[in-house]
Structures are given as structure tokens and as C-alpha cells.
C-alpha angles and dihedrals in degrees: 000000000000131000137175107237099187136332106316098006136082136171131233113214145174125011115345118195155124089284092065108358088101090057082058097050112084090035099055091040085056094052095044090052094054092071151289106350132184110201115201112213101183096106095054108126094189139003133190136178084288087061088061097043083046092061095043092054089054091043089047091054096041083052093045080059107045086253129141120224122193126187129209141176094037113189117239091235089050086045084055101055096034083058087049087056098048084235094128088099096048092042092046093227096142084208 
């Protein structure tokens, strides 16, 4: 689920995954776009690789627009495969 929590944040919950990450993903990439964003990710259940691919495509949209787009929260299970990936650097998680 996402959900803006104020102007310029929002917040990932629940299970995100393959199953429903592409129902978040035009959602989460507008909002990205709109301007600096910082995500929380502490709610997040359950991740998988379509969580990842989830958070480039947002960085990729706040980027395309000259946005910034901080994460924070990151699940240790979602750190871990982020690490897998090599993606720390891109994501800015500094894990």
C-alpha cells in the first residue's frame, strides 16, 4: 500500500511484491516526479526483487525530473537484497 503521509513523503506497507508491486508503480513514479520525495519503508511486511525494481523505477522518475528521492526504514530483508544486487549506491542506502 502506499500512502502520502504529508507534502513530499509517503509511506510503503504491507507485502510488496511481484503479485501487486506493478499496481504501485505508476502511483509511486508520479509522485516521485512531482517533486522531492522521501519514501518510508518501515512498514513494509514482505519484499521481493519487485520491490527493488519498484524503488529504481521511482528513483529513475524522480531523476528524469530533477527530484530527489530519499528512502528511509529499509527493511532488513529488502537491505539484504538490495546489497545482493549491488543497488546500495543507486538507492542511496548507505547500508
Amino acid at each position: 500500500m502506499l500512502k502520502v503521509t504529508a507534502p513530499g513523503a509517503a509511506a510503503l506497507s504491507g507485502r510488496i511484491d511481484m503479485a501487486n508491486s506493478g499496481a504501485l508503480l505508476a502511483p509511486l513514479a508520479k509522485l516521485a516526479a512531482q517533486g522531492p520525495l522521501q519514501l518510508d519503508l518501515s512498514g513494509i511486511e514482505a519484499a521481493d526483487s519487485a520491490a527493488l525494481a519498484l524503488l529504481l523505477e521511482a528513483h529513475r522518475a524522480a531523476a528524469a525530473a530533477g527530484h530527489k528521492l530519499s528512502l528511509a526504514g529499509m527493511p532488513a530483508n529488502l537491505a539484504a537484497l538490495a546489497s545482493l544486487y549491488d543497488l546500495e549506491p543507486l538507492l542511496s542506502l548507505g547500508v
